[in-house]
C-alpha positions in Angstrom: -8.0 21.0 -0.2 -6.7 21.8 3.4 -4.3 20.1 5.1 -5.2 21.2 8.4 -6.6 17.9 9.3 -3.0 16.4 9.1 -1.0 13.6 6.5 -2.9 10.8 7.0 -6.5 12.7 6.3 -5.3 13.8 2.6 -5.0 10.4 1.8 -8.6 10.2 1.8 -8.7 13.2 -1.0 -6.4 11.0 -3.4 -7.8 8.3 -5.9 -7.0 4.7 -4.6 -5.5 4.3 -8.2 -2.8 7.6 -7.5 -2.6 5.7 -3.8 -1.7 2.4 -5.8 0.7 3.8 -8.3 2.7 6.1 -5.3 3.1 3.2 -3.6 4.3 0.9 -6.3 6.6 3.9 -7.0 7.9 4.2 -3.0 8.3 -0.2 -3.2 10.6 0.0 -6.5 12.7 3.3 -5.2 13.1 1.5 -2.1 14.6 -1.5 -4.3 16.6 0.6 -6.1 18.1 2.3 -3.1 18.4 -0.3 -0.8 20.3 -2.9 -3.1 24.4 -3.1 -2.8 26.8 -5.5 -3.9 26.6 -7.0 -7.1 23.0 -6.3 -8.0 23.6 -3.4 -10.6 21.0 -4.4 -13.1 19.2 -4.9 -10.8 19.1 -2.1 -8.9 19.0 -0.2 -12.6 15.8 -1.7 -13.4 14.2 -0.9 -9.8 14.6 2.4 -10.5 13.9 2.7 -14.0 10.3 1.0 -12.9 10.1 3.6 -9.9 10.5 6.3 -12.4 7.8 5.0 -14.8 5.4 4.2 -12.0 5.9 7.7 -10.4 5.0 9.0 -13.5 1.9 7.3 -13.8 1.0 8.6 -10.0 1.8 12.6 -11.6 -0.4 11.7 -14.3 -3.6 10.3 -12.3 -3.0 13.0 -9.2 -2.8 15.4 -12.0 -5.7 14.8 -14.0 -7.8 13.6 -10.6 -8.5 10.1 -12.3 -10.6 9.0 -10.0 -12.1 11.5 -7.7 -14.8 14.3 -8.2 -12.9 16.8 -8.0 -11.7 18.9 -11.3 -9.1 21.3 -12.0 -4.9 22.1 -11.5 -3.4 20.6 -8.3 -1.0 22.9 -6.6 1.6 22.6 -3.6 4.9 22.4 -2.7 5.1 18.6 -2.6 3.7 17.8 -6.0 6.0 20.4 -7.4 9.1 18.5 -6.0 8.0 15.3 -7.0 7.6 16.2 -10.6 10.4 17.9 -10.6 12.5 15.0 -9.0 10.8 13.2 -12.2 12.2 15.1 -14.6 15.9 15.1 -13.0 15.2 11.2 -13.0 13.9 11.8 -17.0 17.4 13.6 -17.7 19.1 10.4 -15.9 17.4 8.0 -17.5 17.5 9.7 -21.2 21.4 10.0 -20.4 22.2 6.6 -19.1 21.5 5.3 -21.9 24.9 6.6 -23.7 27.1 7.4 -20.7 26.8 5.0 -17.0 26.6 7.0 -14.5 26.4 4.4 -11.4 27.6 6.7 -8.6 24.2 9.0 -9.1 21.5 5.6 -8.7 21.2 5.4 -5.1 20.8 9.3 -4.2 18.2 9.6 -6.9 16.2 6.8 -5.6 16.6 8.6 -2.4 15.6 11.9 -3.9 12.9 9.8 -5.8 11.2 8.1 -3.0 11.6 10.8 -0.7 9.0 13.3 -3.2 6.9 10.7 -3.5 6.3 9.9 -0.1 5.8 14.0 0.7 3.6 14.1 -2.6 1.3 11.2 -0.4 0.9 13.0 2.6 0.9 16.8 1.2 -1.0 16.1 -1.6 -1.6 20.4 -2.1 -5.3 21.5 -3.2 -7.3 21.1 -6.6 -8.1 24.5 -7.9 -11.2 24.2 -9.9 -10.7 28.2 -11.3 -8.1 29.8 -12.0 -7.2 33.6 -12.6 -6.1 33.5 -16.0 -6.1 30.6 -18.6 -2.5 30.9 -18.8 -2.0 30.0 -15.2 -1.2 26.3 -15.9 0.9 27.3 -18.4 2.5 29.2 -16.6 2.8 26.5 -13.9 4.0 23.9 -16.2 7.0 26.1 -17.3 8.0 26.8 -13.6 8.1 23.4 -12.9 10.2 22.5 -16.4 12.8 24.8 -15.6 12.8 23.2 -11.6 13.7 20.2 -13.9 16.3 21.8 -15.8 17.9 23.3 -13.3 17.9 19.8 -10.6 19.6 18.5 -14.1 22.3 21.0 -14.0 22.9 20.8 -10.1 23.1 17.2 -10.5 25.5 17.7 -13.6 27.6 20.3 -11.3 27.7 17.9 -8.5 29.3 15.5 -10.6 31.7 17.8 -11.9 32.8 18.9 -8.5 33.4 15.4 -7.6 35.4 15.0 -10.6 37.3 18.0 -10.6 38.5 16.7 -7.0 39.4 13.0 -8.4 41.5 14.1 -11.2 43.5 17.2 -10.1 46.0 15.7 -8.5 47.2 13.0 -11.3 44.9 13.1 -14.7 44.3 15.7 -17.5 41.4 17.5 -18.1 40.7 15.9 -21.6 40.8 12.3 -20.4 37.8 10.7 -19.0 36.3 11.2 -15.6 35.9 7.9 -13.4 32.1 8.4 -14.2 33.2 8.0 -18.1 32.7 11.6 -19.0 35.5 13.8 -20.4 35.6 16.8 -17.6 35.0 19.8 -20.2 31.9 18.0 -21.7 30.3 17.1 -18.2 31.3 21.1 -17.7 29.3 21.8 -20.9 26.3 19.7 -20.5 25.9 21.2 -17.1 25.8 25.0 -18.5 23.8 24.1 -21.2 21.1 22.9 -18.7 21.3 25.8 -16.7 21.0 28.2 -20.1 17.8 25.9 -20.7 16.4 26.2 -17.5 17.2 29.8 -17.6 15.4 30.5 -20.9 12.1 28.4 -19.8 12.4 30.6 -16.3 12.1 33.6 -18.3 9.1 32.5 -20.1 7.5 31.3 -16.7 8.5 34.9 -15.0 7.1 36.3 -18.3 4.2 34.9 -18.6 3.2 35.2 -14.7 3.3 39.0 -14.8 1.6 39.5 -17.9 -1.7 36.9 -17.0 -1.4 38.1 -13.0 -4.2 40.4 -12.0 -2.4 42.1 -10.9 1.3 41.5 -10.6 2.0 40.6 -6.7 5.4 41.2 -5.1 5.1 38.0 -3.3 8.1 35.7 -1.0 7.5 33.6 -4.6 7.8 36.6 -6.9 11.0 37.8 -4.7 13.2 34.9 -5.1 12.0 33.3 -8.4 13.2 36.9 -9.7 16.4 36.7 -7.7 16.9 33.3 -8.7 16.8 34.4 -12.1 18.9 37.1 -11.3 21.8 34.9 -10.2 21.2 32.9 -13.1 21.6 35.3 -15.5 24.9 36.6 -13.8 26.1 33.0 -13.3 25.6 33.0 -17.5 27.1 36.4 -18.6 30.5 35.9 -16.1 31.1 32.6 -17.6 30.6 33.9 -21.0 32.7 37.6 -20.6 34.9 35.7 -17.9 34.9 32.5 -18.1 33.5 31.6 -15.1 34.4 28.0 -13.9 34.9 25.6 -10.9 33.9 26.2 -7.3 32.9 30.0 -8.7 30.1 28.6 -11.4 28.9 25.9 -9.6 28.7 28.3 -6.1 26.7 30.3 -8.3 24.5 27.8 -9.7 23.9 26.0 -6.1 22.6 29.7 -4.9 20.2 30.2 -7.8 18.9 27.4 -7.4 18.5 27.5 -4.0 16.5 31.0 -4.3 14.2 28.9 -6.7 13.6 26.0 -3.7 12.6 28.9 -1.7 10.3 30.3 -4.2 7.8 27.9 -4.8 8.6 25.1 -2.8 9.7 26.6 0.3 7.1 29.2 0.5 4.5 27.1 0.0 6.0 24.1 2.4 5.7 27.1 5.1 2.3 28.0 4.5 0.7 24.5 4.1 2.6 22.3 6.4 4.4 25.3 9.4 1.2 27.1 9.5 -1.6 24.4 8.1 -3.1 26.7 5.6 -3.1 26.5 1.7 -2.4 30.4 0.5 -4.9 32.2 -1.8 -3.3 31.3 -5.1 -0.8 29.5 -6.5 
């Protein structure tokens, strides 16, 4: 699928029934982040639906309900979108015992904003693959995407907190988001040891089913990404990392990753209007 003939053209290579449910998705987000003032459950349940509806458009872009075409979809923008997905999942999942109402309106942003690039850079259908284990492969890079927007989202929190409550509270008293400090600190490394683990299999599994193994812009920094990671992971368990030094170290692993996948590929389809050879 090229995108050489520009955003509105790959519109034409999507199912009106993915078309549909992104826009349904978009509409609700839009709710959701647009709402103020006392419309809380409100602007809860627009995004809740925006999150269900955007998972219905990864499911029918995914499986090509609806168009000729067979096979894995790959590109930058249907990468970010289902990773925004699964960040919205680990809201959603976690919502449910602790509110976290400071957190609605960016992720409706972040929400609508994949979507809407997931539209107009809808990345190519690869009928064949290389290996079987590709998608596999492909699945587990994007879970651990997920996992780690979970535990910069988590370690954004915490900074915001850490900044609130130095001045007057203790650490074991609740946060204004209604989260003790040291378990929002906890939840956020135990998403990043997650992600970290699924990384490895992904890495893993890449260079044993590549033929052969390419030292790529994506190989570079997905194995400095998971570099820093496991740095980030070792200092805070034989230091006790913490603070503005963990989450510093966290925000530049996980900005290597961006640039592995995502960013390589948002060069090389949308700067230079060319999908690369493989995924």
């Amino acid at each position: 699928m090229i995108l050489a003939s520009g955003p509105w053209g790959t519109l034409l290579t999507q199912s009106l029934f993915t078309i549909a449910a992104s826009v349904a998705a978009l509409l609700a987000y839009g709710v959701a982040a647009a709402q103020g003032g006392r419309a809380g459950e409100r602007r809860h349940f627009a995004l809740v639906l925006g999150w269900l509806v955007h998972g219905l458009a990864i499911v029918l872009d995914t499986s090509n309900f609806g168009i000729a075409e067979t096979g894995a979809r790959f590109g930058f923008a249907p990468a970010l979108s289902t990773m925004s997905w699964l960040v919205l999942a680990v809201y959603a999942i976690e919502s449910r015992f602790v509110p976290l109402p400071g957190v609605r309106r960016a992720l409706a942003l972040v929400g609508l904003t994949s979507v809407a690039l997931a539209l107009f850079f809808p990345g190519e259908v690869k009928a064949h693959v290389t290996s079987p284990w590709i998608p596999l492969h492909w699945v587990l890079g994007i879970a651990s995407y997920g996992l780690f927007g979970a535990a910069v989202l988590h370690a954004t929190l915490l900074s915001n907190a850490e900044r609130q409550m130095r001045a007057k509270r203790a650490v074991d008293q609740p946060t204004p988001l209604g989260m003790p400090l040291l378990r929002l600190e906890k939840l956020t490394f135990r998403f990043v040891a997650a992600g970290f683990a699924v990384l490895s299999a992904a890495l893993l599994l890449g260079w044993w089913s590549a033929e052969p193994w390419r030292w790529d812009h994506k190989s570079v920094f997905s194995v400095l990404g998971w570099a820093v990671f496991a740095a980030l992971l070792v200092g805070r368990r034989a230091f006790g990392w913490r603070g503005r030094m963990a989450t510093r170290w966290l925000y530049t692993g996980a900005g290597l990753l961006l640039l592995a996948y995502v960013g390589s590929r948002f060069v090389l389809e949308v700067l230079l209007s060319r999908p690369p050879a493989a995924a």
